[in-house]
LUMPAVEX-542308 format. One record per residue: residue number from 1; z, y, x of N, C-alpha, C, CB in turn. Coordinates in steps of 0.2 Angstrom, whole numbers, always signed. Glycine has a CB too. Example, Ala and Ser with C-alpha at 12.3 -4.5 7.8 and 13.67 -1.06 7.14 Angstrom:
! residues 2
REC:1:+39:-28:+66:+39:-22:+62:+39:-16:+66:+45:-22:+57 .
REC:2:+35:-11:+64:+36:-5:+68:+39:+0:+64:+29:-3:+70 .
This chain:
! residues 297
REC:1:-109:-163:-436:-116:-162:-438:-120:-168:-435:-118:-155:-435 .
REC:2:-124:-171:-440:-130:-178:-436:-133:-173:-433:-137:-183:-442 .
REC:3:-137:-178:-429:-140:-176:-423:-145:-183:-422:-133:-173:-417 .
REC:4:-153:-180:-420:-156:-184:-419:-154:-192:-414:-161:-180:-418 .
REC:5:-151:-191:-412:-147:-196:-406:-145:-200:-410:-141:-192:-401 .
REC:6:-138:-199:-413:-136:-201:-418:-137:-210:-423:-138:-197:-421 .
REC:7:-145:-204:-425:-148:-208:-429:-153:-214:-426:-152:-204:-435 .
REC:8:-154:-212:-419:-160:-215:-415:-155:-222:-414:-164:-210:-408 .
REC:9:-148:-221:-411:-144:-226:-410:-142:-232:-417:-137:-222:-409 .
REC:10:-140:-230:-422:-139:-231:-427:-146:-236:-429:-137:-223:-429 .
REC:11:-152:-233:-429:-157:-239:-430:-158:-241:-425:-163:-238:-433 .
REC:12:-157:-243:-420:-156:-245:-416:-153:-253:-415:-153:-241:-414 .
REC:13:-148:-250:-416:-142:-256:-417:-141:-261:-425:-134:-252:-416 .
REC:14:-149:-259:-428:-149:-262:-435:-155:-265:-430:-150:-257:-445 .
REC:15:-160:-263:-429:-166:-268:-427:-162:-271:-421:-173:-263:-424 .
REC:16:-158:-271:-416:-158:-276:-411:-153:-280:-411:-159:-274:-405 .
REC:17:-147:-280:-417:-142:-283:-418:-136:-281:-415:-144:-288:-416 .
REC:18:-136:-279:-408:-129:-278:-407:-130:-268:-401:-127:-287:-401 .
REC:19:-124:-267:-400:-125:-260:-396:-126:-259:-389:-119:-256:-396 .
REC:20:-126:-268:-387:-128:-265:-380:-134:-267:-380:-123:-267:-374 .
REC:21:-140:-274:-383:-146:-271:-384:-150:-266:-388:-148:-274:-384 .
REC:22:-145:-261:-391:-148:-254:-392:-149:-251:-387:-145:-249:-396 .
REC:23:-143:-250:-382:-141:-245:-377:-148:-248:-372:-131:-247:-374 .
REC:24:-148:-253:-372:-155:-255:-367:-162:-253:-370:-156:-264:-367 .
REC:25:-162:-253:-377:-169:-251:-378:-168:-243:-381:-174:-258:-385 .
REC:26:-163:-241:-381:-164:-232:-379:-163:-228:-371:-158:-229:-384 .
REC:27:-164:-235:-365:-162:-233:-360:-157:-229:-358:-166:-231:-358 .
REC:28:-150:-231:-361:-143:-228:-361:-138:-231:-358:-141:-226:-366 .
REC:29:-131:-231:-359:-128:-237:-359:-124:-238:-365:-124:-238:-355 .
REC:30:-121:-244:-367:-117:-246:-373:-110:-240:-376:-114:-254:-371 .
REC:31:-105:-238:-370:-102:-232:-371:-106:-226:-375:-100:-229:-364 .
REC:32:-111:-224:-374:-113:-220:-377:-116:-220:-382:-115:-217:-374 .
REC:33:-119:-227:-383:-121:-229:-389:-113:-228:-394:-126:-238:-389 .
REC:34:-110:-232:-392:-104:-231:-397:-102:-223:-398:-96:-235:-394 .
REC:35:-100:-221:-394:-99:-214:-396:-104:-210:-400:-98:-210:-391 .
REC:36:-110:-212:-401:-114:-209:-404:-113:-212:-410:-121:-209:-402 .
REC:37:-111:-218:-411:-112:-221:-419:-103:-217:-421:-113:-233:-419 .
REC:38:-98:-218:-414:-93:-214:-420:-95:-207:-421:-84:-215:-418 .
REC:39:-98:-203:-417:-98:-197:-419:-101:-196:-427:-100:-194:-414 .
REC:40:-106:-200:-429:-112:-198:-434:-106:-205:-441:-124:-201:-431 .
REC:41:-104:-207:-439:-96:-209:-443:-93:-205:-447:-91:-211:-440 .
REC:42:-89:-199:-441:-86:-195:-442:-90:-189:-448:-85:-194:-437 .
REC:43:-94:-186:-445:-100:-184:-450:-102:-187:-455:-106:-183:-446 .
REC:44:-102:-191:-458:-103:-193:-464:-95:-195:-466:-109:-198:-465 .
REC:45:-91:-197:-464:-85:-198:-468:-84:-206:-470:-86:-193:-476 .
REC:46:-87:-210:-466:-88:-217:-469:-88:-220:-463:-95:-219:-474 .
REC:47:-89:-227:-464:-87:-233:-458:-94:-237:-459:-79:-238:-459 .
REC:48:-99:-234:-455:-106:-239:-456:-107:-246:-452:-112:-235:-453 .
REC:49:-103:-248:-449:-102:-254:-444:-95:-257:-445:-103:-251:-437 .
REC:50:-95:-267:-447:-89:-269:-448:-90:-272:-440:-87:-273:-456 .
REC:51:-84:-270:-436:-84:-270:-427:-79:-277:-426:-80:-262:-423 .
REC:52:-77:-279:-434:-72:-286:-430:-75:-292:-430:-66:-288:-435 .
REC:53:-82:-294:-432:-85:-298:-434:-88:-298:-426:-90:-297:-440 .
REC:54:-91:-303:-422:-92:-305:-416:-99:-302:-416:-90:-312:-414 .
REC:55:-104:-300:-420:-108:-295:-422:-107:-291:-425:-111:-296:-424 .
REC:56:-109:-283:-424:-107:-279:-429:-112:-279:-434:-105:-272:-427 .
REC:57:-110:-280:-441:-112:-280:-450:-113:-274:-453:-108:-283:-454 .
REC:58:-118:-275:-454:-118:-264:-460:-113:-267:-464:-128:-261:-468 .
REC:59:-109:-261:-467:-102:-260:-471:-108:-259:-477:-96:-253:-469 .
REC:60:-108:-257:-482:-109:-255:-488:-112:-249:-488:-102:-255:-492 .
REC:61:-109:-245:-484:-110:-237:-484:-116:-237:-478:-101:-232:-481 .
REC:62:-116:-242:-474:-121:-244:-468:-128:-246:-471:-118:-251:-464 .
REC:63:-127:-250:-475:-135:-252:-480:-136:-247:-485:-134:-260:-485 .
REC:64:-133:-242:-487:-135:-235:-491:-136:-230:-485:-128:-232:-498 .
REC:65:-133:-229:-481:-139:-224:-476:-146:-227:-474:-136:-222:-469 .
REC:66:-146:-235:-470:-153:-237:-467:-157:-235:-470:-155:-243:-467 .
REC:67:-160:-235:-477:-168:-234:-478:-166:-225:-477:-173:-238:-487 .
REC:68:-161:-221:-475:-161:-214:-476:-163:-213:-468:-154:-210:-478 .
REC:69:-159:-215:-466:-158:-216:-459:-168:-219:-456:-151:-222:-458 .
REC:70:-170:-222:-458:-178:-226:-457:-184:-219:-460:-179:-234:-465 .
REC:71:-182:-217:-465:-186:-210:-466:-184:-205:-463:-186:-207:-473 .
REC:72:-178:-203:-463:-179:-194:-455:-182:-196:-449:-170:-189:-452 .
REC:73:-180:-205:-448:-184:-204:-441:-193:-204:-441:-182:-211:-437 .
REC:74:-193:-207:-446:-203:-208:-448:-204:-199:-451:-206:-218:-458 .
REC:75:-199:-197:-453:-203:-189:-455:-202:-187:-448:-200:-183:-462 .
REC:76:-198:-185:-442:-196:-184:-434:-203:-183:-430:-191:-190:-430 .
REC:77:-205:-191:-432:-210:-193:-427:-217:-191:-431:-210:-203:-426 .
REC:78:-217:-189:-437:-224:-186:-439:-225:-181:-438:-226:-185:-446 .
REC:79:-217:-177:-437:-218:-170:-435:-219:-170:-430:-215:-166:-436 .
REC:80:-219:-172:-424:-219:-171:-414:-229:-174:-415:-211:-181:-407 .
REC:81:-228:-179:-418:-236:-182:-417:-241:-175:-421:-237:-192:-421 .
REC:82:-240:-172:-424:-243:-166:-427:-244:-160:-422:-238:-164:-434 .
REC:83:-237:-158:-418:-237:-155:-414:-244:-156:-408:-231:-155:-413 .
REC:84:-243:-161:-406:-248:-162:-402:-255:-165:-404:-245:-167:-397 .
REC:85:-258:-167:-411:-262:-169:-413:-262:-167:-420:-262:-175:-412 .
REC:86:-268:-161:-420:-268:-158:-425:-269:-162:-430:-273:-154:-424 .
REC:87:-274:-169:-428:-277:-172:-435:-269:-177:-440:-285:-177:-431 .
REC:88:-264:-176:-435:-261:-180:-437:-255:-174:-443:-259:-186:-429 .
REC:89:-259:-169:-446:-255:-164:-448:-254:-166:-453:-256:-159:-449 .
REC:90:-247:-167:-456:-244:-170:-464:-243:-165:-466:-237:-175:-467 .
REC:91:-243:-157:-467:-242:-153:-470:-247:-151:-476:-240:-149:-466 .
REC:92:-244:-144:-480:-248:-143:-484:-253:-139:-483:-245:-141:-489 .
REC:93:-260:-140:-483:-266:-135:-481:-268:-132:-488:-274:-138:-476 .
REC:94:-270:-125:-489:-270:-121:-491:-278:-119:-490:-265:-118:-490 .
REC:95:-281:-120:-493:-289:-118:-493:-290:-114:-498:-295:-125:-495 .
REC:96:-294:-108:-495:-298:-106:-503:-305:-102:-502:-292:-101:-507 .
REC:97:-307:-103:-506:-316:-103:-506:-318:-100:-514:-319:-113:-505 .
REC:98:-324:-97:-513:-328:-95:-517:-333:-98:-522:-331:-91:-514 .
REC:99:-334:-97:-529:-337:-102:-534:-344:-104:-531:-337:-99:-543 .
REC:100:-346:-101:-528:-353:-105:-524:-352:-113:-522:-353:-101:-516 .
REC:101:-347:-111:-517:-345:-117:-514:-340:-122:-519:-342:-115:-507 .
REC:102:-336:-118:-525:-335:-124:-529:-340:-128:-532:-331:-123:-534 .
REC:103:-345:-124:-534:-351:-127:-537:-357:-132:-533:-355:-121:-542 .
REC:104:-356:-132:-526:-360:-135:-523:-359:-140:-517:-363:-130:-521 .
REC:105:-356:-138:-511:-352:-143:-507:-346:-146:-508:-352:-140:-503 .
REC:106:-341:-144:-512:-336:-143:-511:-333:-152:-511:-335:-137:-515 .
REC:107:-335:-156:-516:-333:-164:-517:-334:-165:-507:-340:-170:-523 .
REC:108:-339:-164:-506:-342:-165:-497:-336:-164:-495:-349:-158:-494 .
REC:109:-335:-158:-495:-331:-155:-491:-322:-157:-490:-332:-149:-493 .
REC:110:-321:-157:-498:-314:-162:-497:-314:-169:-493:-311:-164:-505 .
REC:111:-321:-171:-496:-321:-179:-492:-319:-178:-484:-329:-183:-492 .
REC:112:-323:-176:-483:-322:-173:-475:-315:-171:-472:-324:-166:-475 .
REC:113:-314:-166:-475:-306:-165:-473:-300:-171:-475:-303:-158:-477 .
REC:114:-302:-176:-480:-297:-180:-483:-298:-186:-474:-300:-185:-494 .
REC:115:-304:-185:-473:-307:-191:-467:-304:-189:-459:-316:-191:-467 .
REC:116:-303:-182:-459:-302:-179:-453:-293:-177:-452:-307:-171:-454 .
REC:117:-290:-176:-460:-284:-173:-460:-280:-180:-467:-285:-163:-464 .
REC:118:-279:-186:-462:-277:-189:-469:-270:-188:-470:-278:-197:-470 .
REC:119:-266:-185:-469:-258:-185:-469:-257:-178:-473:-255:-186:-460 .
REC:120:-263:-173:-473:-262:-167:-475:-262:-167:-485:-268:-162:-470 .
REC:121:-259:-163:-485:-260:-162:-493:-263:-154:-496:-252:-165:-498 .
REC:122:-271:-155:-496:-274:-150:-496:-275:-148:-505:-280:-151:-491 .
REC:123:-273:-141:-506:-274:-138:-513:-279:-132:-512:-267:-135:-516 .
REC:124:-285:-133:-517:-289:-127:-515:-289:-121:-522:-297:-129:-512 .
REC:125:-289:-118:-520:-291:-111:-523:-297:-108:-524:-288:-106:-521 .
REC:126:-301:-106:-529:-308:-103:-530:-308:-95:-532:-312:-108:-536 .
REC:127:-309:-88:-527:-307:-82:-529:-314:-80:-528:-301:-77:-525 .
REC:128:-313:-73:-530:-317:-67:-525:-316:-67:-519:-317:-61:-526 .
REC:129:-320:-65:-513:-322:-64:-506:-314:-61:-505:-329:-57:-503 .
REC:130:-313:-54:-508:-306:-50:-507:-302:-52:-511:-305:-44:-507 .
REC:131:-300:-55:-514:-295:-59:-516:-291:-65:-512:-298:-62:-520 .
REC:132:-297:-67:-508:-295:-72:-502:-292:-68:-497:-302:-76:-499 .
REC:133:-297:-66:-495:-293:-63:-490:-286:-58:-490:-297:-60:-487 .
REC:134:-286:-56:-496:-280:-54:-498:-273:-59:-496:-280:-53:-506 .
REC:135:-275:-65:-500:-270:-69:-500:-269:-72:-493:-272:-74:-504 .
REC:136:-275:-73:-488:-274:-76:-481:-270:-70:-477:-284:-78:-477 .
REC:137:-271:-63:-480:-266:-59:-476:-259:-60:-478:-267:-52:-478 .
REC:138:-259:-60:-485:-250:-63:-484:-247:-68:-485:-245:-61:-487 .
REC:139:-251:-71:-478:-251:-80:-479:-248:-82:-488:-244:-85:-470 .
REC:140:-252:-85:-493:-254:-86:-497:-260:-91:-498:-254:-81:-498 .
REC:141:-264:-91:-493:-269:-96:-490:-267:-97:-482:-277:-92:-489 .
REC:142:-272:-102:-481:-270:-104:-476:-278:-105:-469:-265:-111:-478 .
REC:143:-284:-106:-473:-288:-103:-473:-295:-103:-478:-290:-105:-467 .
REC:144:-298:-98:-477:-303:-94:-483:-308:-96:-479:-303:-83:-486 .
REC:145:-313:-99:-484:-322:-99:-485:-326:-97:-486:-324:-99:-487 .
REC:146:-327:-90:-485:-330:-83:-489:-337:-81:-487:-326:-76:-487 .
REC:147:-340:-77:-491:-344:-72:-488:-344:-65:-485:-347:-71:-490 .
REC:148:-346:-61:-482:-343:-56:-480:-339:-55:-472:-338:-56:-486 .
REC:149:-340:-50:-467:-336:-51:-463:-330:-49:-465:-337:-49:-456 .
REC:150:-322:-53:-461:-317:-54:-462:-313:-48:-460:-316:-61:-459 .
REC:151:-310:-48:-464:-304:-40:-459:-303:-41:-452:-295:-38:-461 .
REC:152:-300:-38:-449:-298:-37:-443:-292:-41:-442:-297:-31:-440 .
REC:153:-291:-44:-436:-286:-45:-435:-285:-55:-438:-281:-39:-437 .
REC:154:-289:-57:-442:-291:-63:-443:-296:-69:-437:-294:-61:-449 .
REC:155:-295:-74:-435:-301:-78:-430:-304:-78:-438:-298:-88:-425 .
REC:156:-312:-78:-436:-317:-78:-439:-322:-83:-436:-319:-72:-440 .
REC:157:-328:-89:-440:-333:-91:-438:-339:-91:-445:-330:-97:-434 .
REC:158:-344:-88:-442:-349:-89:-446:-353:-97:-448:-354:-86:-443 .
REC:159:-352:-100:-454:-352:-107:-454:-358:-109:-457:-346:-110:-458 .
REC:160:-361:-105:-461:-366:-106:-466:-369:-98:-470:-362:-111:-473 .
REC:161:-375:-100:-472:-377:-96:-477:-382:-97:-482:-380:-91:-474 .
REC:162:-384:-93:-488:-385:-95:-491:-393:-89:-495:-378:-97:-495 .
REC:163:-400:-92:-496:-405:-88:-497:-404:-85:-502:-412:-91:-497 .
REC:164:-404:-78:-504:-404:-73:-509:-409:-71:-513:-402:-69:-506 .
REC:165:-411:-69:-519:-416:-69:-522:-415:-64:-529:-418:-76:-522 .
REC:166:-418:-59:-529:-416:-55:-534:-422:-60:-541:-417:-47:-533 .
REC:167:-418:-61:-547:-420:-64:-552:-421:-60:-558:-415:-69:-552 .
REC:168:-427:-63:-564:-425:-60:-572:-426:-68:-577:-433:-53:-576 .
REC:169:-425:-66:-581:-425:-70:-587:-433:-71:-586:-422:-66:-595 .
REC:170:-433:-77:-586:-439:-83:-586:-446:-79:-594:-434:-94:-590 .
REC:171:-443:-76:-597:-447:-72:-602:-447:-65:-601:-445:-74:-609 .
REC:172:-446:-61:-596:-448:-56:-595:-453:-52:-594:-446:-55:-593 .
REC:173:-459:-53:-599:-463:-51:-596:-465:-44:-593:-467:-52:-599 .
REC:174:-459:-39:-595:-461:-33:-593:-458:-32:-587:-460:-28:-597 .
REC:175:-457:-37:-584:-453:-37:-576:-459:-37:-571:-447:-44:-575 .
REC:176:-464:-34:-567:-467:-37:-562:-465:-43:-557:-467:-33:-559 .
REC:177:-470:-46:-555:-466:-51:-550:-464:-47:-542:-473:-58:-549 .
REC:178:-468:-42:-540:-465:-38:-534:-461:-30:-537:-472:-36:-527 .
REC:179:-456:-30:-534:-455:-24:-536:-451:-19:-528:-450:-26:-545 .
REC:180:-455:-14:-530:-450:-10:-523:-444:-8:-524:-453:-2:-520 .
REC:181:-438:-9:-520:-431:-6:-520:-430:-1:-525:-428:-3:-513 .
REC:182:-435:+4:-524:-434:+13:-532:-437:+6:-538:-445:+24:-532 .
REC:183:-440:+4:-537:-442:+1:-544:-439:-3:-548:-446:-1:-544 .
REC:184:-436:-8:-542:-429:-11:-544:-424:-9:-547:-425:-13:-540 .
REC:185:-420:-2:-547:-415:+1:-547:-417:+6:-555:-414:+4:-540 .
REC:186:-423:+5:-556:-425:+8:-563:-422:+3:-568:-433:+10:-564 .
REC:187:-422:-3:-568:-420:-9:-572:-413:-9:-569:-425:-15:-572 .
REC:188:-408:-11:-579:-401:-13:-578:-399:-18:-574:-398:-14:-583 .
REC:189:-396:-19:-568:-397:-23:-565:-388:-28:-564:-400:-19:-559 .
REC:190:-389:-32:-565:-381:-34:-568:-377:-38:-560:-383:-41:-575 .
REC:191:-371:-38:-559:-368:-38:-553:-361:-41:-556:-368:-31:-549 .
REC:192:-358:-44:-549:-351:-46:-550:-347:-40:-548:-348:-53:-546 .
REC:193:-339:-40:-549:-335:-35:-547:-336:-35:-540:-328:-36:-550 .
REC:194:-333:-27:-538:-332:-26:-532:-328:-29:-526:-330:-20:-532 .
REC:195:-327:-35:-528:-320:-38:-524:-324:-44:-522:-313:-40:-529 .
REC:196:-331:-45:-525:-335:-52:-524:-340:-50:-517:-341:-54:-532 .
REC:197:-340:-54:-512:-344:-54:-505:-351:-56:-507:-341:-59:-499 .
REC:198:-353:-58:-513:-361:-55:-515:-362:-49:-516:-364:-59:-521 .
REC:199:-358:-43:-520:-358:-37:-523:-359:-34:-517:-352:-35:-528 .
REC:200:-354:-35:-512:-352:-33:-507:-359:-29:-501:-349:-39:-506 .
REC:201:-362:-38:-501:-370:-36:-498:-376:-33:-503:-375:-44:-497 .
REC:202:-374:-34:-509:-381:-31:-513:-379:-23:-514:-382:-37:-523 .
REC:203:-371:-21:-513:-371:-11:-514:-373:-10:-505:-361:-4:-517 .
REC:204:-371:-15:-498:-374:-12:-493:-382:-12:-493:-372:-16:-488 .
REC:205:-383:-16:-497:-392:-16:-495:-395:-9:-501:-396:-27:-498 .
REC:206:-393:-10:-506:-393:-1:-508:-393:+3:-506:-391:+2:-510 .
REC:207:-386:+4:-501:-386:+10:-498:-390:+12:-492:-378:+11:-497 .
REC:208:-391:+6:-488:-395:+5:-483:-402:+7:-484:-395:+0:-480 .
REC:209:-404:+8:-492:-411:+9:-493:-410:+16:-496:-414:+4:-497 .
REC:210:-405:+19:-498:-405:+26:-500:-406:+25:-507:-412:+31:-496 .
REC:211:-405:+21:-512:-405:+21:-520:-398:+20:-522:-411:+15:-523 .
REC:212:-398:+23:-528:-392:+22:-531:-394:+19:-540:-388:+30:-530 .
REC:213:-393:+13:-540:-396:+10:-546:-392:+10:-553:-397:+4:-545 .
REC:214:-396:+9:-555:-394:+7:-564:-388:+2:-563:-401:+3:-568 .
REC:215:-382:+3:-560:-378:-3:-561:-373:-5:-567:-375:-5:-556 .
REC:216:-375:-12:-568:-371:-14:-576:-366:-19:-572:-377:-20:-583 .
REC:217:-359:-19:-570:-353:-23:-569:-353:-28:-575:-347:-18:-568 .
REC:218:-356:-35:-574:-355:-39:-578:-348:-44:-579:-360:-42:-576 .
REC:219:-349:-45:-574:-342:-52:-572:-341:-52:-566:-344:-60:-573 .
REC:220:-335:-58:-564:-333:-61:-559:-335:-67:-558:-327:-61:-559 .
REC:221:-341:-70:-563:-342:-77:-562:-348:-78:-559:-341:-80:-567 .
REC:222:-350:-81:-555:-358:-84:-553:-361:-85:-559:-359:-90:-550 .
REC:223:-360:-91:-560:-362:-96:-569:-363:-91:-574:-357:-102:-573 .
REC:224:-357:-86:-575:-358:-82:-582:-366:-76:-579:-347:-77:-585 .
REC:225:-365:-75:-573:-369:-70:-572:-376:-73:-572:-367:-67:-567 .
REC:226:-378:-78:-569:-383:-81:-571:-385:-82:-577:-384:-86:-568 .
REC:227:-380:-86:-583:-383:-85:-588:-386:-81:-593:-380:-88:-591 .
REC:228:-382:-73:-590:-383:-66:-593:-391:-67:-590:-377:-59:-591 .
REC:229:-392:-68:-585:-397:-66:-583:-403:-71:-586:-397:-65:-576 .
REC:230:-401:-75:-589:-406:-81:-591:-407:-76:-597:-403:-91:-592 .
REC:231:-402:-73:-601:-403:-72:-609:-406:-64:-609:-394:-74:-613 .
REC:232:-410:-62:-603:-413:-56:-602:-408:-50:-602:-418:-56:-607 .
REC:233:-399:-48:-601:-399:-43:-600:-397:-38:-594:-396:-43:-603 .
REC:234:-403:-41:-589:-403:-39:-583:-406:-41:-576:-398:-38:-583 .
REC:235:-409:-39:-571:-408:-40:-566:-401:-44:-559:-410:-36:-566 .
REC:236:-403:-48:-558:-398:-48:-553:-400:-54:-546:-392:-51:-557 .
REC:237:-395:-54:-543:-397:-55:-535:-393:-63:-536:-393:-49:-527 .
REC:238:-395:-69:-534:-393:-77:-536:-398:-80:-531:-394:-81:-543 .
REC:239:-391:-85:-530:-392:-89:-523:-400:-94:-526:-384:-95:-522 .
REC:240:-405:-93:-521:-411:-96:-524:-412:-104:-523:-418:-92:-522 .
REC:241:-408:-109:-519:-409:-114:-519:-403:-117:-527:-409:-116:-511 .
REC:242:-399:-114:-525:-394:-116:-532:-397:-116:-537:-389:-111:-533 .
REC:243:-401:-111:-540:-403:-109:-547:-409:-113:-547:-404:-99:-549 .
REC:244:-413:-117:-543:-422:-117:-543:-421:-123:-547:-427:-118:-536 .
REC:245:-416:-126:-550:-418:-129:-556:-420:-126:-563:-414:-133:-558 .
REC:246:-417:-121:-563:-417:-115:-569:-426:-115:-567:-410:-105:-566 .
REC:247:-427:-112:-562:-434:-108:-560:-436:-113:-563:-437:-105:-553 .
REC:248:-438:-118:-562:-446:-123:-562:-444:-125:-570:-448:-132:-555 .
REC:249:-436:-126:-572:-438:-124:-580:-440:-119:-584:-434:-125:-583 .
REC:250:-443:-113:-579:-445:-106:-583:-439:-105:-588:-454:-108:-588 .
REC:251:-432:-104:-585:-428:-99:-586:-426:-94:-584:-426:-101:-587 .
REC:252:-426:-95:-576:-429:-88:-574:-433:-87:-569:-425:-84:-572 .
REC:253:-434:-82:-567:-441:-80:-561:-438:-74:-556:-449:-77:-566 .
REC:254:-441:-78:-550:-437:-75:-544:-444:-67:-544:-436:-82:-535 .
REC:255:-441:-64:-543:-445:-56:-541:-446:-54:-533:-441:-48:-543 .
REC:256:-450:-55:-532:-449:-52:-525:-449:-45:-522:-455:-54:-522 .
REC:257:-446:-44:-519:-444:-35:-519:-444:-34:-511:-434:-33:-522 .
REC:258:-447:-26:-510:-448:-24:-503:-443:-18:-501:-456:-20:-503 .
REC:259:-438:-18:-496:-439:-24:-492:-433:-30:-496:-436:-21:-483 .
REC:260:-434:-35:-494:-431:-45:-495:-424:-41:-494:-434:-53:-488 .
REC:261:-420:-44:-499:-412:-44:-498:-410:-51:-494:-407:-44:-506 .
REC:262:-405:-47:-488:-403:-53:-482:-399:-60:-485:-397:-50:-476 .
REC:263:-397:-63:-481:-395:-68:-485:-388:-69:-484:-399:-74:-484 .
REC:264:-384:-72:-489:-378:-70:-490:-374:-76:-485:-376:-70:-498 .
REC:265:-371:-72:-480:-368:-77:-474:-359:-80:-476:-367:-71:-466 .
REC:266:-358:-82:-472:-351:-86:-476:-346:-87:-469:-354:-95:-480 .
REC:267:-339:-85:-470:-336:-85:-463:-331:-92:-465:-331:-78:-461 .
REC:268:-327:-95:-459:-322:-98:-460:-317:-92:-457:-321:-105:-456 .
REC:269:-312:-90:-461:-306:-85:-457:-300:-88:-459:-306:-77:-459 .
REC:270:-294:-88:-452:-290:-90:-453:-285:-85:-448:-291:-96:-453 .
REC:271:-279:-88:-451:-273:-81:-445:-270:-86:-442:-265:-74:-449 .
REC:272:-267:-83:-437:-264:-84:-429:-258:-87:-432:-263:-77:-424 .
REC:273:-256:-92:-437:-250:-96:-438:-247:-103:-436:-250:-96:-441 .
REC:274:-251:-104:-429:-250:-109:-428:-254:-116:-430:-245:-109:-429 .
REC:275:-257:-116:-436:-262:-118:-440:-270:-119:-436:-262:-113:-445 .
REC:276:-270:-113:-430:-275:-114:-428:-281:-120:-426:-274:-112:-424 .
REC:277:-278:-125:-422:-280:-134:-423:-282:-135:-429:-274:-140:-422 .
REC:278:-279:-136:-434:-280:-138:-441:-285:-133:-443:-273:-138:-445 .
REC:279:-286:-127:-442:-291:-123:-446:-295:-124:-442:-291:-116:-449 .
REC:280:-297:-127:-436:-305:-128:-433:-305:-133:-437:-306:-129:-424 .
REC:281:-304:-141:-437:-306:-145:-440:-309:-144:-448:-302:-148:-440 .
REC:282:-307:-140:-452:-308:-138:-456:-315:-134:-459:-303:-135:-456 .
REC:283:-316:-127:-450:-322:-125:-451:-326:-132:-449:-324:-119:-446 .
REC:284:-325:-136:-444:-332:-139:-444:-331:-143:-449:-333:-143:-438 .
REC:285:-328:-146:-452:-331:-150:-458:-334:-145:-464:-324:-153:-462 .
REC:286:-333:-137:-464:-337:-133:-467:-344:-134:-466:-336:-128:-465 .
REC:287:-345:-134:-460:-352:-133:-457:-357:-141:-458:-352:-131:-449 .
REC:288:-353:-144:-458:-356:-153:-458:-357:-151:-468:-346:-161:-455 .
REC:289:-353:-150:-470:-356:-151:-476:-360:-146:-480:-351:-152:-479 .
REC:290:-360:-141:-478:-364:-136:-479:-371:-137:-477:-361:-130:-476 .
REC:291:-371:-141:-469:-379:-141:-468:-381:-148:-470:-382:-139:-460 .
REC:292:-378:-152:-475:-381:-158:-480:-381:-156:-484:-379:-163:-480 .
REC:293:-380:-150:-486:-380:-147:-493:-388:-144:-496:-375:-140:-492 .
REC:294:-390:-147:-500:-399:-144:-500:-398:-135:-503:-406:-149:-510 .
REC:295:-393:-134:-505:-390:-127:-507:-390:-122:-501:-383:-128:-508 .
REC:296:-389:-126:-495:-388:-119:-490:-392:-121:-484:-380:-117:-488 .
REC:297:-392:-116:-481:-397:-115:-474:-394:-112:-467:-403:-109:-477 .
């Protein structure tokens, strides 16, 4: 069976020419440099060294292992230097985040991580709140983005948030600009599915007020929901620095409502897989990019 020894010999004695200045620069002696080169001989079946020549010469079979022999040691050493230096992680990171943050920070944010994690090869995924976390339960993610607090048993940090604002179509005139929580709830009010960590806040903040509204289950999409609400069939709750191009083009108009819906908070969560290092880097580059973000607060 090779064995890391083996192969540390083996390049060895191709960078310094002969076995006993391997045996010197692996701090060994030459006896055991040889017995390492015949043992990993044996293990492959071939004769990587010609021993009659007054220097030993790669054989044939000797110059088709080296460049193999050069990559398990350089992948060896990425893995030990990862162990001890999170940033130096070549694995695969597994991000996944909410269409908020695809539509706003998110270029930021890869930059960040590409700057912090360059060896890593990160794929992200855009869901619902519980969707994510679904997936971060069975490790499927590796860490989520979200809004919402996180289940149990997940490390959680609060990274960012974002100002909420219940909205109509920019030509509503039969909408008041203030309207009280009962009055709100008299108009169809349009919402993402239950699985979305904005839906999530806007039925706590109902129930916390004792109303139970008119609700129309629109979509799963930010964008598609904003545009329903540009094209007048409904009320709904949108991130107000995001949309205030929409507003000052009088496509829609924000309502003010008593009491103000909170603002929608945003976690980094991640599970206890060893991954830990690597997902702190991650939250902070969240938070770095989020608070250069004119989007969030």
């Amino acid at each position: 069976m090779l064995s890391l020894r083996q192969l540390q010999a083996f390049q060895a004695i191709v960078e310094t020419g002969n076995f006993s200045a391997a045996a010197d620069a692996l701090g060994t002696t030459q006896p055991a440099i040889s017995k390492r080169i015949a043992e990993l001989e044996a293990s492959l079946g071939v004769t990587l060294f010609d021993r009659d020549q007054r220097r030993p010469r790669l054989t044939s079979q000797g110059y088709a292992v080296r460049p193999l022999c050069a990559e398990i040691l350089k992948l060896c050493g990425r893995m030990t230097r990862s162990l001890g230096d999170a940033a130096a992680y070549a694995g695969t990171l597994r991000l996944g985040i909410t269409e908020l943050i695809a539509l706003t920070f998110l270029p930021a944010l890869v930059t960040g991580i590409r700057r912090r994690l360059p060896c890593a090869q990160l794929r992200t995924e855009a869901k619902l709140a519980e969707e994510l976390y679904e997936d971060l339960l069975h490790d499927r993610l590796d860490v989520v983005i979200s809004p919402g607090n996180p289940p149990a048993g997940l490390r959680s940090r609060k990274v960012a948030q974002v100002e909420m604002a219940w909205m109509c179509g920019g030509d509503r005139d039969d909408v008041p600009r203030h309207l009280s929580i009962a009055e709100l709830a008299a108009y169809p009010l349009l919402a993402q599915t239950q699985r979305s960590g904005l839906q999530a806040l806007v039925n706590d903040w109902l129930v916390e007020n004792n109303v139970r509204p008119n609700l129309t289950l629109a979509c799963n999409s930010l964008s598609a929901l904003c545009g329903l609400t540009v094209a007048g069939l409904g009320l709904s709750p949108l991130p107000l620095a995001y949309v205030q191009p929409r507003i000052e083009a009088g496509e829609l108009r924000v309502i003010e409502t008593t009491p103000p819906i909170a603002p929608l908070e945003y976690y980094a969560a991640y599970a206890q897989t060893g991954l830990e290092p690597v997902a702190e880097i991650v939250t902070r580059e969240v938070m770095v990019a989020a608070e250069n973000s004119r989007y969030w607060c």
